[in-house]
N, C-alpha and C positions, 0 to 999 in steps of 0.2 A: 497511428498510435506509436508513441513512442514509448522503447522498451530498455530494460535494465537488466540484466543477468547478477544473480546473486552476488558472483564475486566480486563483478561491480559495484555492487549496495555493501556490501561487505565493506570494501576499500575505501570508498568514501565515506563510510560511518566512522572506521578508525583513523582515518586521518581528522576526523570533528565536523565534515562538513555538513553546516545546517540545513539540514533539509527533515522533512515529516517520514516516515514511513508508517501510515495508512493499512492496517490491518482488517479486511471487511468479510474477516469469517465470523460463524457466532461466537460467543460467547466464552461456550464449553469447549469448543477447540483453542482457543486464545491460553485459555487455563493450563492445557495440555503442554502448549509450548508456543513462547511467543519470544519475537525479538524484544530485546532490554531498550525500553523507551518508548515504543511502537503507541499507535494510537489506535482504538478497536472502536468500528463503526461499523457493524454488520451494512452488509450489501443492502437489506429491503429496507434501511436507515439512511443509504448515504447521502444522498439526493436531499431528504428532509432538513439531516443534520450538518451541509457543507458549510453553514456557516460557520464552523467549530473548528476548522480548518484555516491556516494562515496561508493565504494565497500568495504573498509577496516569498514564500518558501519554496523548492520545490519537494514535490510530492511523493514518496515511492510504495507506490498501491500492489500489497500482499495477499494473497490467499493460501489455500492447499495447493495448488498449481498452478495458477495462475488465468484460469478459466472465469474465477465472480471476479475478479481484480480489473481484468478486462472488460469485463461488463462493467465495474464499478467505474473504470476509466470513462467511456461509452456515456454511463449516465451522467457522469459529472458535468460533461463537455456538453451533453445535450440539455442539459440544465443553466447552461452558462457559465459555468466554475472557470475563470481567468488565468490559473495557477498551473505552474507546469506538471504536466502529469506524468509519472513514469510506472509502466504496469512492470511488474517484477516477473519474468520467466520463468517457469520452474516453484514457482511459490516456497512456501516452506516446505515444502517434502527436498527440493532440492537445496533448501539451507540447512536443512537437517543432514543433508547427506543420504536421502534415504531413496 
């Protein structure tokens, strides 16, 4: 699986480059604090809903830490999702800093 460290998504978000960041916590955490742009497709969703996803992008799949994210990478791929997937390390606790 291939992985992304925050300050890597970070850098290539402000440099413009197009790619998804895939947010697959619920809801109510999303609400709490989410990256600006992000896409929210809880985890026990993502499988169902990957068509909603631009596969020709690449992908960078967030959580709290990056434990559902990896799952969420996991089910994509076993699902057959084509698109490159990047599970983010550290999730939002370490984009937050926290």
């Amino acid at each position: 699986m291939k992985e992304i460290s925050v300050d890597e998504l970070r850098r290539r978000l402000e440099v413009g480059e197009d790619l998804v960041v895939l947010d697959v916590r619920e809801p109510d955490e999303v609400e709490r604090a989410a990256i600006p742009g992000s896409v929210n497709i809880p985890l026990g969703e993502v499988t169902d809903r990957m068509g909603e996803l631009d596969a020709a992008r690449p992908t960078a799949v967030i959580c709290a830490r990056g434990v559902r994210s990896a799952k969420a990478v996991k089910a994509l791929t076993a699902a057959g999702y084509t698109g490159e997937l990047l599970n983010v390390t550290g999730g939002m606790k370490a984009w937050l800093g926290q």
